[in-house]
BADOVO-687139 format. One record per residue (C-alpha): residue in one letter; x, y, z. Coordinates in steps of 0.05 Angstrom, whole numbers, padded with zeros to 5 digits, always signed. Example, Ala and Ser with C-alpha at 12.3 -4.5 7.8 and 13.67 -1.06 7.14 Angstrom:
// residues 2
a+00246-00090+00156s+00273-00021+00143
//
This chain:
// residues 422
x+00000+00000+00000x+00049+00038+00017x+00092+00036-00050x+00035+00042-00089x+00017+00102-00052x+00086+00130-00071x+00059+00125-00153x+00018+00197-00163x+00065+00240-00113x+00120+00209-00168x+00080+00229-00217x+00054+00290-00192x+00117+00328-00175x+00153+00302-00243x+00180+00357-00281x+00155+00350-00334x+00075+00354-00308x+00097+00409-00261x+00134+00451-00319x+00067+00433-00359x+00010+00456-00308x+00065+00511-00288x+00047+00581-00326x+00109+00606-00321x+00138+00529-00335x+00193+00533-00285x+00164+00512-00208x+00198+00474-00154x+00178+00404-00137x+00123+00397-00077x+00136+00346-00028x+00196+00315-00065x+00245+00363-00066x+00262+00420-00107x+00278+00409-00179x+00342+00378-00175x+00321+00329-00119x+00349+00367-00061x+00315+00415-00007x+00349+00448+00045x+00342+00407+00114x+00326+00471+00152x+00253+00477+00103x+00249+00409+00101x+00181+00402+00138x+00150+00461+00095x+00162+00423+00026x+00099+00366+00035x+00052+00393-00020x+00075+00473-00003x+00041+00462+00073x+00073+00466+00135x+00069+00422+00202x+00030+00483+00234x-00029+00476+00191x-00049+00408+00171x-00112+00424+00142x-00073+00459+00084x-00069+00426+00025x-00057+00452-00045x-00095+00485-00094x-00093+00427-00142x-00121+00450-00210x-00155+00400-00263x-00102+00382-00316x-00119+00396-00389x-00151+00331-00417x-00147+00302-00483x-00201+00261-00514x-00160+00204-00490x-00123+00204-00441x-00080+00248-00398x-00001+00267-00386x-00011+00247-00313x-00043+00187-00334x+00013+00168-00391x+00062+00184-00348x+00033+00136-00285x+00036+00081-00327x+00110+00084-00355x+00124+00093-00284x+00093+00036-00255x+00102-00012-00317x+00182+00016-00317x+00177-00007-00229x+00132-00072-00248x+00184-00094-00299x+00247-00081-00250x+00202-00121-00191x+00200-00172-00237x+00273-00178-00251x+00284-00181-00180x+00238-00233-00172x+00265-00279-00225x+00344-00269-00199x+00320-00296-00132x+00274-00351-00151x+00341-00369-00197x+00394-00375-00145x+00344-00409-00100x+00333-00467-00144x+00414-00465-00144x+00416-00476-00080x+00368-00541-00082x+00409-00563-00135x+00468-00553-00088x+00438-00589-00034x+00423-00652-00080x+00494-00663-00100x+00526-00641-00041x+00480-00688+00004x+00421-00732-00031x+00403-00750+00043x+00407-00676+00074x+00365-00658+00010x+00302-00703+00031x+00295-00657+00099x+00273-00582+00105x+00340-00552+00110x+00345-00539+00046x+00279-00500+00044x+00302-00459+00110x+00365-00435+00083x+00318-00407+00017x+00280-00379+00067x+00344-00341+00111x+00369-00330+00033x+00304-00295+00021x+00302-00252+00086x+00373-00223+00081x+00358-00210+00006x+00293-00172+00027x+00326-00134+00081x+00385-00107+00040x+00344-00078-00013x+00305-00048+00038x+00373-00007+00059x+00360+00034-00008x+00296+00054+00004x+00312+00078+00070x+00362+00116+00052x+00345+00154-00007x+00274+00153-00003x+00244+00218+00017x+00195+00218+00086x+00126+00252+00072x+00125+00297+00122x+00073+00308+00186x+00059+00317+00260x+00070+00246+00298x+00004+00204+00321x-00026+00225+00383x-00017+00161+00411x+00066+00156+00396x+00079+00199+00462x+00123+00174+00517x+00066+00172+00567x+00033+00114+00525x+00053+00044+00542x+00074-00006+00484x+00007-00044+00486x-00037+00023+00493x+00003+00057+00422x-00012-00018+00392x-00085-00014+00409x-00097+00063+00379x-00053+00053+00312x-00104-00011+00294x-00159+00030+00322x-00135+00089+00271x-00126+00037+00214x-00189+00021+00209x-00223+00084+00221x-00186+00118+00168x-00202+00060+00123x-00278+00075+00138x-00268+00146+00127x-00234+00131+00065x-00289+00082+00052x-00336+00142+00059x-00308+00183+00011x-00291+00136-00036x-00373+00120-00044x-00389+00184-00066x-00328+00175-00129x-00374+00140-00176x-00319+00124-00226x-00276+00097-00170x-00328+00050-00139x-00328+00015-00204x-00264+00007-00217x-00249-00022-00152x-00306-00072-00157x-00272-00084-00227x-00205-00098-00186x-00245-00145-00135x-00267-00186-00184x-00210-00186-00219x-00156-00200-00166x-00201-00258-00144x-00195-00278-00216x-00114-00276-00219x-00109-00299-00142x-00156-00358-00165x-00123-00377-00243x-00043-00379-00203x-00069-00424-00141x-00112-00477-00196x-00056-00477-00247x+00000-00497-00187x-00049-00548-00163x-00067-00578-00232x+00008-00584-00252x+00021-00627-00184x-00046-00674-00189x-00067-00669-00256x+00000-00671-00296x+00044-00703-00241x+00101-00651-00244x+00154-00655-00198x+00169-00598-00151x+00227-00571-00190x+00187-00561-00260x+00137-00525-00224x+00183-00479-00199x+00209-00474-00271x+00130-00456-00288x+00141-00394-00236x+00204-00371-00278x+00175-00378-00332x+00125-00333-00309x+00157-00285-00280x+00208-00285-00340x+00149-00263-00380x+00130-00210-00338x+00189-00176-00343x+00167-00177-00421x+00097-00156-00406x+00116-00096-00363x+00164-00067-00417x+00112-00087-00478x+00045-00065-00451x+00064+00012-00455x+00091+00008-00530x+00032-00037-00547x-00020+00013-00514x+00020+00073-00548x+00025+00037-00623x-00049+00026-00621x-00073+00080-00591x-00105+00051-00533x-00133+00082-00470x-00108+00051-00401x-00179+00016-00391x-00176-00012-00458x-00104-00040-00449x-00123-00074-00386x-00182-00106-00433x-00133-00123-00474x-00097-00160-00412x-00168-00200-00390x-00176-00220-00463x-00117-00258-00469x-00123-00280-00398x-00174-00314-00418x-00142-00357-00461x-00111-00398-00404x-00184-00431-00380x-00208-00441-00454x-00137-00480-00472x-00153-00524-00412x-00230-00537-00426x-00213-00555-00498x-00187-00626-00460x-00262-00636-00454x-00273-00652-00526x-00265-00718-00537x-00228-00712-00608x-00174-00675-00571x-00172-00721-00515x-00159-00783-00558x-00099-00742-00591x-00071-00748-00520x-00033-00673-00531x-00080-00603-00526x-00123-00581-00473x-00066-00586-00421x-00060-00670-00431x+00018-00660-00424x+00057-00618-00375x+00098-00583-00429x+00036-00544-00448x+00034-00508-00390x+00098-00474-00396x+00070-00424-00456x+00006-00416-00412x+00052-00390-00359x+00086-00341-00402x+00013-00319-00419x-00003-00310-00351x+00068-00271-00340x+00058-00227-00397x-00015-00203-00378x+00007-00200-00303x+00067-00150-00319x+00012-00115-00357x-00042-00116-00307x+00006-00093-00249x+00021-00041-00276x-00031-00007-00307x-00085-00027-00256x-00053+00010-00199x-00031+00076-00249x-00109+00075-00269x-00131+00074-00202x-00090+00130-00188x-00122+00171-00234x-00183+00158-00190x-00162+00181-00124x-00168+00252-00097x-00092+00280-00085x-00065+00288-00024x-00108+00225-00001x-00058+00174-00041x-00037+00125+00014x-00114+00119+00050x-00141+00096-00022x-00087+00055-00040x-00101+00021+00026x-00175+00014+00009x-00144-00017-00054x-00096-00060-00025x-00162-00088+00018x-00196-00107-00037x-00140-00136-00072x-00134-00183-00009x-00202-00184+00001x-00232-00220-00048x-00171-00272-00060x-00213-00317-00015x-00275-00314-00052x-00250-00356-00120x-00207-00414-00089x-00262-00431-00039x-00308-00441-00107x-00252-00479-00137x-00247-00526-00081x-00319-00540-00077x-00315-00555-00151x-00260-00602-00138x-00299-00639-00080x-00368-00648-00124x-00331-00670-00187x-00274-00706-00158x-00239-00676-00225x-00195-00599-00222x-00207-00588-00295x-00276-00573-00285x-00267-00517-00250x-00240-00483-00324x-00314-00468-00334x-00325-00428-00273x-00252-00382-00282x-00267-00376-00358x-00331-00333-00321x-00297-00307-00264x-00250-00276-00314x-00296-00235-00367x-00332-00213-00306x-00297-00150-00289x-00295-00129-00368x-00358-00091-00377x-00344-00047-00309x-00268-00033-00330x-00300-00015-00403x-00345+00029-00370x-00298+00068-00321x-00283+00142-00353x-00219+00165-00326x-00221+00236-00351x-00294+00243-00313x-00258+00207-00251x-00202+00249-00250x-00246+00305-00256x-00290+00285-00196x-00226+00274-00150x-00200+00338-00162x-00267+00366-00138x-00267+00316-00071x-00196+00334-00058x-00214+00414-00059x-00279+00396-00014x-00235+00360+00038x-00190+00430+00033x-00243+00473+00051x-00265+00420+00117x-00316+00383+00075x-00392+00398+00066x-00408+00422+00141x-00427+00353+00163x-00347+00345+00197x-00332+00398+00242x-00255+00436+00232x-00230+00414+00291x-00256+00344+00275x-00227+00347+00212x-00157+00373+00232x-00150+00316+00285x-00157+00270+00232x-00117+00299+00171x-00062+00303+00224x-00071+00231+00251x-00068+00217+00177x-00001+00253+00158x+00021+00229+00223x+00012+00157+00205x+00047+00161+00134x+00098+00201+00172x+00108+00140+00224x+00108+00084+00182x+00164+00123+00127x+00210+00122+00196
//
Protein backbone atom coordinates (compact mmCIF):
# COMPACT_ATOMS: atom_id res chain seq x y z
CA UNK A 1 0.00 0.00 0.00
CA UNK A 2 2.46 1.91 0.84
CA UNK A 3 4.61 1.81 -2.49
CA UNK A 4 1.75 2.09 -4.45
CA UNK A 5 0.86 5.11 -2.58
CA UNK A 6 4.29 6.52 -3.55
CA UNK A 7 2.97 6.27 -7.64
CA UNK A 8 0.91 9.85 -8.17
CA UNK A 9 3.26 11.98 -5.66
CA UNK A 10 6.00 10.44 -8.38
CA UNK A 11 3.98 11.45 -10.86
CA UNK A 12 2.68 14.52 -9.60
CA UNK A 13 5.86 16.40 -8.74
CA UNK A 14 7.66 15.11 -12.14
CA UNK A 15 8.98 17.83 -14.05
CA UNK A 16 7.77 17.48 -16.69
CA UNK A 17 3.77 17.68 -15.41
CA UNK A 18 4.85 20.46 -13.06
CA UNK A 19 6.70 22.57 -15.97
CA UNK A 20 3.35 21.65 -17.93
CA UNK A 21 0.48 22.82 -15.39
CA UNK A 22 3.24 25.57 -14.41
CA UNK A 23 2.36 29.05 -16.32
CA UNK A 24 5.47 30.28 -16.05
CA UNK A 25 6.89 26.46 -16.77
CA UNK A 26 9.66 26.66 -14.27
CA UNK A 27 8.19 25.62 -10.38
CA UNK A 28 9.91 23.68 -7.69
CA UNK A 29 8.88 20.20 -6.84
CA UNK A 30 6.16 19.85 -3.86
CA UNK A 31 6.80 17.29 -1.39
CA UNK A 32 9.78 15.77 -3.24
CA UNK A 33 12.26 18.16 -3.30
CA UNK A 34 13.11 20.99 -5.36
CA UNK A 35 13.91 20.46 -8.94
CA UNK A 36 17.11 18.89 -8.75
CA UNK A 37 16.04 16.43 -5.97
CA UNK A 38 17.45 18.36 -3.06
CA UNK A 39 15.75 20.76 -0.33
CA UNK A 40 17.46 22.39 2.24
CA UNK A 41 17.11 20.37 5.68
CA UNK A 42 16.31 23.55 7.58
CA UNK A 43 12.63 23.86 5.16
CA UNK A 44 12.45 20.45 5.07
CA UNK A 45 9.04 20.12 6.92
CA UNK A 46 7.50 23.04 4.74
CA UNK A 47 8.12 21.13 1.28
CA UNK A 48 4.95 18.31 1.73
CA UNK A 49 2.62 19.63 -0.99
CA UNK A 50 3.76 23.63 -0.14
CA UNK A 51 2.05 23.09 3.67
CA UNK A 52 3.66 23.32 6.77
CA UNK A 53 3.46 21.08 10.12
CA UNK A 54 1.49 24.13 11.69
CA UNK A 55 -1.45 23.82 9.57
CA UNK A 56 -2.46 20.42 8.53
CA UNK A 57 -5.61 21.21 7.09
CA UNK A 58 -3.63 22.97 4.19
CA UNK A 59 -3.43 21.28 1.24
CA UNK A 60 -2.83 22.60 -2.26
CA UNK A 61 -4.77 24.23 -4.70
CA UNK A 62 -4.66 21.33 -7.10
CA UNK A 63 -6.05 22.48 -10.49
CA UNK A 64 -7.73 19.98 -13.13
CA UNK A 65 -5.12 19.11 -15.80
CA UNK A 66 -5.96 19.80 -19.47
CA UNK A 67 -7.57 16.57 -20.86
CA UNK A 68 -7.37 15.08 -24.15
CA UNK A 69 -10.04 13.06 -25.71
CA UNK A 70 -8.00 10.22 -24.49
CA UNK A 71 -6.13 10.18 -22.05
CA UNK A 72 -3.98 12.40 -19.92
CA UNK A 73 -0.07 13.35 -19.30
CA UNK A 74 -0.57 12.35 -15.66
CA UNK A 75 -2.16 9.34 -16.70
CA UNK A 76 0.67 8.40 -19.55
CA UNK A 77 3.11 9.21 -17.41
CA UNK A 78 1.66 6.81 -14.26
CA UNK A 79 1.80 4.04 -16.34
CA UNK A 80 5.51 4.22 -17.73
CA UNK A 81 6.21 4.63 -14.18
CA UNK A 82 4.66 1.79 -12.73
CA UNK A 83 5.08 -0.59 -15.86
CA UNK A 84 9.10 0.81 -15.83
CA UNK A 85 8.87 -0.34 -11.46
CA UNK A 86 6.61 -3.58 -12.40
CA UNK A 87 9.19 -4.69 -14.95
CA UNK A 88 12.35 -4.04 -12.52
CA UNK A 89 10.10 -6.06 -9.56
CA UNK A 90 9.98 -8.58 -11.84
CA UNK A 91 13.63 -8.91 -12.57
CA UNK A 92 14.22 -9.04 -8.98
CA UNK A 93 11.89 -11.65 -8.59
CA UNK A 94 13.26 -13.94 -11.25
CA UNK A 95 17.21 -13.44 -9.96
CA UNK A 96 16.00 -14.80 -6.62
CA UNK A 97 13.72 -17.56 -7.54
CA UNK A 98 17.04 -18.43 -9.83
CA UNK A 99 19.70 -18.73 -7.24
CA UNK A 100 17.18 -20.46 -5.02
CA UNK A 101 16.63 -23.33 -7.20
CA UNK A 102 20.68 -23.23 -7.22
CA UNK A 103 20.78 -23.78 -4.02
CA UNK A 104 18.42 -27.04 -4.09
CA UNK A 105 20.43 -28.17 -6.76
CA UNK A 106 23.42 -27.64 -4.41
CA UNK A 107 21.92 -29.45 -1.72
CA UNK A 108 21.15 -32.60 -3.99
CA UNK A 109 24.69 -33.15 -4.99
CA UNK A 110 26.28 -32.05 -2.05
CA UNK A 111 24.00 -34.41 0.22
CA UNK A 112 21.06 -36.59 -1.53
CA UNK A 113 20.16 -37.48 2.17
CA UNK A 114 20.35 -33.80 3.69
CA UNK A 115 18.25 -32.89 0.52
CA UNK A 116 15.08 -35.17 1.55
CA UNK A 117 14.73 -32.85 4.93
CA UNK A 118 13.65 -29.11 5.25
CA UNK A 119 17.02 -27.62 5.51
CA UNK A 120 17.27 -26.97 2.32
CA UNK A 121 13.96 -25.02 2.21
CA UNK A 122 15.08 -22.95 5.50
CA UNK A 123 18.26 -21.74 4.14
CA UNK A 124 15.92 -20.34 0.84
CA UNK A 125 14.01 -18.97 3.37
CA UNK A 126 17.20 -17.06 5.55
CA UNK A 127 18.44 -16.49 1.67
CA UNK A 128 15.18 -14.76 1.03
CA UNK A 129 15.09 -12.62 4.29
CA UNK A 130 18.65 -11.13 4.07
CA UNK A 131 17.88 -10.52 0.31
CA UNK A 132 14.64 -8.59 1.36
CA UNK A 133 16.32 -6.69 4.03
CA UNK A 134 19.24 -5.36 1.99
CA UNK A 135 17.18 -3.92 -0.65
CA UNK A 136 15.24 -2.41 1.92
CA UNK A 137 18.66 -0.36 2.94
CA UNK A 138 18.01 1.71 -0.39
CA UNK A 139 14.82 2.72 0.20
CA UNK A 140 15.61 3.91 3.52
CA UNK A 141 18.08 5.80 2.59
CA UNK A 142 17.26 7.71 -0.36
CA UNK A 143 13.72 7.64 -0.14
CA UNK A 144 12.21 10.90 0.86
CA UNK A 145 9.75 10.91 4.31
CA UNK A 146 6.28 12.61 3.60
CA UNK A 147 6.23 14.87 6.11
CA UNK A 148 3.65 15.38 9.32
CA UNK A 149 2.94 15.87 13.00
CA UNK A 150 3.52 12.29 14.88
CA UNK A 151 0.21 10.19 16.05
CA UNK A 152 -1.30 11.24 19.14
CA UNK A 153 -0.85 8.03 20.54
CA UNK A 154 3.31 7.82 19.82
CA UNK A 155 3.97 9.97 23.12
CA UNK A 156 6.16 8.72 25.83
CA UNK A 157 3.30 8.59 28.33
CA UNK A 158 1.63 5.69 26.23
CA UNK A 159 2.66 2.21 27.10
CA UNK A 160 3.69 -0.29 24.19
CA UNK A 161 0.37 -2.19 24.32
CA UNK A 162 -1.86 1.13 24.66
CA UNK A 163 0.14 2.85 21.11
CA UNK A 164 -0.59 -0.91 19.60
CA UNK A 165 -4.24 -0.71 20.47
CA UNK A 166 -4.86 3.16 18.97
CA UNK A 167 -2.65 2.64 15.59
CA UNK A 168 -5.22 -0.55 14.70
CA UNK A 169 -7.94 1.49 16.12
CA UNK A 170 -6.75 4.45 13.55
CA UNK A 171 -6.30 1.84 10.72
CA UNK A 172 -9.44 1.05 10.43
CA UNK A 173 -11.16 4.21 11.05
CA UNK A 174 -9.29 5.90 8.38
CA UNK A 175 -10.10 2.98 6.14
CA UNK A 176 -13.92 3.74 6.88
CA UNK A 177 -13.38 7.32 6.37
CA UNK A 178 -11.69 6.54 3.24
CA UNK A 179 -14.44 4.12 2.59
CA UNK A 180 -16.80 7.09 2.95
CA UNK A 181 -15.39 9.14 0.54
CA UNK A 182 -14.56 6.81 -1.79
CA UNK A 183 -18.66 6.02 -2.22
CA UNK A 184 -19.43 9.19 -3.31
CA UNK A 185 -16.41 8.73 -6.43
CA UNK A 186 -18.68 6.98 -8.78
CA UNK A 187 -15.94 6.18 -11.32
CA UNK A 188 -13.82 4.86 -8.48
CA UNK A 189 -16.39 2.48 -6.97
CA UNK A 190 -16.41 0.76 -10.18
CA UNK A 191 -13.22 0.37 -10.86
CA UNK A 192 -12.44 -1.10 -7.58
CA UNK A 193 -15.32 -3.59 -7.85
CA UNK A 194 -13.61 -4.22 -11.37
CA UNK A 195 -10.26 -4.89 -9.31
CA UNK A 196 -12.25 -7.26 -6.74
CA UNK A 197 -13.35 -9.29 -9.21
CA UNK A 198 -10.50 -9.30 -10.95
CA UNK A 199 -7.81 -10.02 -8.31
CA UNK A 200 -10.05 -12.89 -7.22
CA UNK A 201 -9.74 -13.90 -10.82
CA UNK A 202 -5.68 -13.78 -10.93
CA UNK A 203 -5.45 -14.97 -7.09
CA UNK A 204 -7.82 -17.92 -8.25
CA UNK A 205 -6.15 -18.86 -12.15
CA UNK A 206 -2.16 -18.93 -10.17
CA UNK A 207 -3.45 -21.20 -7.03
CA UNK A 208 -5.58 -23.83 -9.82
CA UNK A 209 -2.81 -23.84 -12.37
CA UNK A 210 0.00 -24.87 -9.35
CA UNK A 211 -2.44 -27.38 -8.17
CA UNK A 212 -3.35 -28.88 -11.61
CA UNK A 213 0.38 -29.22 -12.61
CA UNK A 214 1.05 -31.33 -9.20
CA UNK A 215 -2.31 -33.68 -9.44
CA UNK A 216 -3.36 -33.46 -12.80
CA UNK A 217 0.00 -33.57 -14.78
CA UNK A 218 2.18 -35.17 -12.03
CA UNK A 219 5.03 -32.55 -12.19
CA UNK A 220 7.68 -32.73 -9.89
CA UNK A 221 8.45 -29.90 -7.53
CA UNK A 222 11.33 -28.54 -9.48
CA UNK A 223 9.34 -28.06 -13.01
CA UNK A 224 6.84 -26.25 -11.20
CA UNK A 225 9.13 -23.95 -9.94
CA UNK A 226 10.47 -23.71 -13.56
CA UNK A 227 6.49 -22.79 -14.39
CA UNK A 228 7.04 -19.69 -11.81
CA UNK A 229 10.18 -18.56 -13.89
CA UNK A 230 8.77 -18.89 -16.61
CA UNK A 231 6.23 -16.67 -15.46
CA UNK A 232 7.85 -14.24 -14.02
CA UNK A 233 10.39 -14.24 -16.99
CA UNK A 234 7.43 -13.15 -18.98
CA UNK A 235 6.50 -10.50 -16.90
CA UNK A 236 9.45 -8.81 -17.17
CA UNK A 237 8.36 -8.84 -21.05
CA UNK A 238 4.85 -7.79 -20.30
CA UNK A 239 5.82 -4.80 -18.17
CA UNK A 240 8.21 -3.37 -20.84
CA UNK A 241 5.58 -4.33 -23.89
CA UNK A 242 2.24 -3.25 -22.54
CA UNK A 243 3.18 0.58 -22.75
CA UNK A 244 4.53 0.39 -26.52
CA UNK A 245 1.61 -1.86 -27.33
CA UNK A 246 -1.01 0.63 -25.71
CA UNK A 247 0.98 3.67 -27.42
CA UNK A 248 1.24 1.87 -31.14
CA UNK A 249 -2.46 1.30 -31.05
CA UNK A 250 -3.63 3.99 -29.56
CA UNK A 251 -5.26 2.56 -26.66
CA UNK A 252 -6.64 4.08 -23.51
CA UNK A 253 -5.38 2.57 -20.07
CA UNK A 254 -8.95 0.81 -19.54
CA UNK A 255 -8.81 -0.62 -22.92
CA UNK A 256 -5.21 -2.00 -22.44
CA UNK A 257 -6.13 -3.72 -19.29
CA UNK A 258 -9.10 -5.31 -21.66
CA UNK A 259 -6.63 -6.17 -23.72
CA UNK A 260 -4.85 -8.00 -20.60
CA UNK A 261 -8.38 -10.01 -19.48
CA UNK A 262 -8.79 -11.00 -23.13
CA UNK A 263 -5.87 -12.90 -23.44
CA UNK A 264 -6.13 -14.01 -19.89
CA UNK A 265 -8.71 -15.72 -20.92
CA UNK A 266 -7.11 -17.86 -23.05
CA UNK A 267 -5.53 -19.90 -20.18
CA UNK A 268 -9.18 -21.57 -19.01
CA UNK A 269 -10.38 -22.03 -22.68
CA UNK A 270 -6.84 -23.98 -23.60
CA UNK A 271 -7.63 -26.19 -20.58
CA UNK A 272 -11.49 -26.87 -21.31
CA UNK A 273 -10.63 -27.77 -24.91
CA UNK A 274 -9.35 -31.30 -23.00
CA UNK A 275 -13.09 -31.81 -22.72
CA UNK A 276 -13.67 -32.59 -26.28
CA UNK A 277 -13.25 -35.88 -26.83
CA UNK A 278 -11.41 -35.61 -30.38
CA UNK A 279 -8.69 -33.73 -28.54
CA UNK A 280 -8.62 -36.07 -25.73
CA UNK A 281 -7.93 -39.16 -27.91
CA UNK A 282 -4.95 -37.11 -29.57
CA UNK A 283 -3.53 -37.39 -25.99
CA UNK A 284 -1.67 -33.65 -26.57
CA UNK A 285 -3.98 -30.17 -26.30
CA UNK A 286 -6.13 -29.03 -23.64
CA UNK A 287 -3.31 -29.32 -21.05
CA UNK A 288 -2.99 -33.48 -21.57
CA UNK A 289 0.91 -33.02 -21.22
CA UNK A 290 2.83 -30.92 -18.77
CA UNK A 291 4.92 -29.16 -21.45
CA UNK A 292 1.82 -27.20 -22.38
CA UNK A 293 1.70 -25.41 -19.49
CA UNK A 294 4.90 -23.69 -19.82
CA UNK A 295 3.52 -21.20 -22.80
CA UNK A 296 0.29 -20.78 -20.58
CA UNK A 297 2.59 -19.49 -17.94
CA UNK A 298 4.32 -17.05 -20.12
CA UNK A 299 0.64 -15.97 -20.93
CA UNK A 300 -0.14 -15.50 -17.54
CA UNK A 301 3.42 -13.56 -17.01
CA UNK A 302 2.90 -11.35 -19.84
CA UNK A 303 -0.75 -10.16 -18.89
CA UNK A 304 0.36 -9.98 -15.14
CA UNK A 305 3.33 -7.51 -15.93
CA UNK A 306 0.58 -5.74 -17.87
CA UNK A 307 -2.12 -5.80 -15.35
CA UNK A 308 0.28 -4.63 -12.47
CA UNK A 309 1.05 -2.03 -13.82
CA UNK A 310 -1.56 -0.33 -15.33
CA UNK A 311 -4.23 -1.33 -12.79
CA UNK A 312 -2.63 0.48 -9.96
CA UNK A 313 -1.55 3.82 -12.45
CA UNK A 314 -5.43 3.73 -13.47
CA UNK A 315 -6.55 3.71 -10.12
CA UNK A 316 -4.50 6.50 -9.40
CA UNK A 317 -6.11 8.57 -11.70
CA UNK A 318 -9.15 7.89 -9.48
CA UNK A 319 -8.11 9.04 -6.19
CA UNK A 320 -8.42 12.61 -4.83
CA UNK A 321 -4.62 13.99 -4.24
CA UNK A 322 -3.26 14.41 -1.21
CA UNK A 323 -5.41 11.26 -0.05
CA UNK A 324 -2.90 8.70 -2.07
CA UNK A 325 -1.86 6.24 0.71
CA UNK A 326 -5.72 5.97 2.51
CA UNK A 327 -7.05 4.79 -1.11
CA UNK A 328 -4.36 2.75 -2.00
CA UNK A 329 -5.07 1.03 1.31
CA UNK A 330 -8.77 0.71 0.45
CA UNK A 331 -7.22 -0.83 -2.70
CA UNK A 332 -4.82 -3.00 -1.26
CA UNK A 333 -8.09 -4.41 0.91
CA UNK A 334 -9.82 -5.34 -1.87
CA UNK A 335 -7.01 -6.81 -3.58
CA UNK A 336 -6.69 -9.17 -0.47
CA UNK A 337 -10.12 -9.20 0.05
CA UNK A 338 -11.58 -11.00 -2.38
CA UNK A 339 -8.57 -13.59 -3.02
CA UNK A 340 -10.65 -15.85 -0.76
CA UNK A 341 -13.74 -15.69 -2.60
CA UNK A 342 -12.52 -17.81 -5.99
CA UNK A 343 -10.35 -20.68 -4.43
CA UNK A 344 -13.11 -21.54 -1.93
CA UNK A 345 -15.42 -22.07 -5.34
CA UNK A 346 -12.59 -23.94 -6.84
CA UNK A 347 -12.36 -26.30 -4.03
CA UNK A 348 -15.96 -27.02 -3.83
CA UNK A 349 -15.73 -27.76 -7.53
CA UNK A 350 -13.02 -30.11 -6.90
CA UNK A 351 -14.97 -31.96 -4.01
CA UNK A 352 -18.39 -32.38 -6.18
CA UNK A 353 -16.54 -33.51 -9.34
CA UNK A 354 -13.72 -35.31 -7.90
CA UNK A 355 -11.94 -33.78 -11.23
CA UNK A 356 -9.73 -29.95 -11.11
CA UNK A 357 -10.37 -29.38 -14.73
CA UNK A 358 -13.81 -28.63 -14.23
CA UNK A 359 -13.34 -25.85 -12.50
CA UNK A 360 -11.99 -24.15 -16.21
CA UNK A 361 -15.68 -23.40 -16.69
CA UNK A 362 -16.26 -21.42 -13.66
CA UNK A 363 -12.61 -19.08 -14.08
CA UNK A 364 -13.36 -18.78 -17.89
CA UNK A 365 -16.55 -16.67 -16.05
CA UNK A 366 -14.84 -15.33 -13.20
CA UNK A 367 -12.49 -13.80 -15.68
CA UNK A 368 -14.79 -11.74 -18.34
CA UNK A 369 -16.59 -10.65 -15.28
CA UNK A 370 -14.84 -7.51 -14.47
CA UNK A 371 -14.74 -6.46 -18.39
CA UNK A 372 -17.92 -4.57 -18.85
CA UNK A 373 -17.18 -2.37 -15.43
CA UNK A 374 -13.41 -1.64 -16.49
CA UNK A 375 -14.99 -0.77 -20.13
CA UNK A 376 -17.27 1.43 -18.51
CA UNK A 377 -14.90 3.39 -16.04
CA UNK A 378 -14.16 7.12 -17.63
CA UNK A 379 -10.94 8.24 -16.30
CA UNK A 380 -11.05 11.81 -17.57
CA UNK A 381 -14.71 12.16 -15.64
CA UNK A 382 -12.89 10.35 -12.56
CA UNK A 383 -10.10 12.47 -12.52
CA UNK A 384 -12.31 15.27 -12.81
CA UNK A 385 -14.48 14.25 -9.80
CA UNK A 386 -11.31 13.68 -7.52
CA UNK A 387 -10.00 16.90 -8.08
CA UNK A 388 -13.35 18.31 -6.90
CA UNK A 389 -13.37 15.78 -3.57
CA UNK A 390 -9.80 16.72 -2.89
CA UNK A 391 -10.68 20.69 -2.94
CA UNK A 392 -13.95 19.80 -0.71
CA UNK A 393 -11.75 18.00 1.91
CA UNK A 394 -9.49 21.50 1.67
CA UNK A 395 -12.14 23.66 2.57
CA UNK A 396 -13.23 20.99 5.84
CA UNK A 397 -15.82 19.14 3.74
CA UNK A 398 -19.62 19.92 3.32
CA UNK A 399 -20.39 21.09 7.07
CA UNK A 400 -21.37 17.66 8.17
CA UNK A 401 -17.34 17.27 9.86
CA UNK A 402 -16.61 19.91 12.08
CA UNK A 403 -12.77 21.80 11.60
CA UNK A 404 -11.51 20.70 14.55
CA UNK A 405 -12.80 17.20 13.76
CA UNK A 406 -11.37 17.37 10.59
CA UNK A 407 -7.86 18.63 11.62
CA UNK A 408 -7.49 15.82 14.26
CA UNK A 409 -7.85 13.52 11.59
CA UNK A 410 -5.85 14.93 8.53
CA UNK A 411 -3.11 15.13 11.18
CA UNK A 412 -3.57 11.57 12.53
CA UNK A 413 -3.40 10.86 8.84
CA UNK A 414 -0.06 12.65 7.92
CA UNK A 415 1.05 11.43 11.16
CA UNK A 416 0.62 7.83 10.24
CA UNK A 417 2.35 8.06 6.70
CA UNK A 418 4.92 10.05 8.59
CA UNK A 419 5.41 6.99 11.20
CA UNK A 420 5.42 4.19 9.08
CA UNK A 421 8.22 6.13 6.34
CA UNK A 422 10.50 6.10 9.82
Amino acid sequence: MLLNAFLPLLVSNHPTIRQADSPTGSVPLRGLGAENGHVDPAHEDEQDFGTSLDDPLAMPAYKSPVLDKDTTPQLQLSNHISSKGVGIGYAAAVSIQILSIGILILFSKASPSVSKSTLPLRVILLFVGLCWAAGSIPTAYWLRRRPGPPLPAATAKSGRFMTWVSYVGFAWRSLWRTFQVAVQLRQAVIFLLAWFLLSDAIATVSGTAILFAKTELNMPTPAVAGVSVVATLSGIAGAFSWPIISRRFGLRSNQTILCCIMLFEIIPLYGLLGFIPVIRRWGVGGLQQSWEIFPLAFVHGFVMGGLSSFCRSFFGVLIPPGSEAAFYALYAVTDKGSSVIGPAIVGRILDSTGEIRSAFWFLAVLILLPAPMVWYVDAEKGREDAVKMAERMRKHGDGEVSTRERAEENEEEEGLMAWGDR
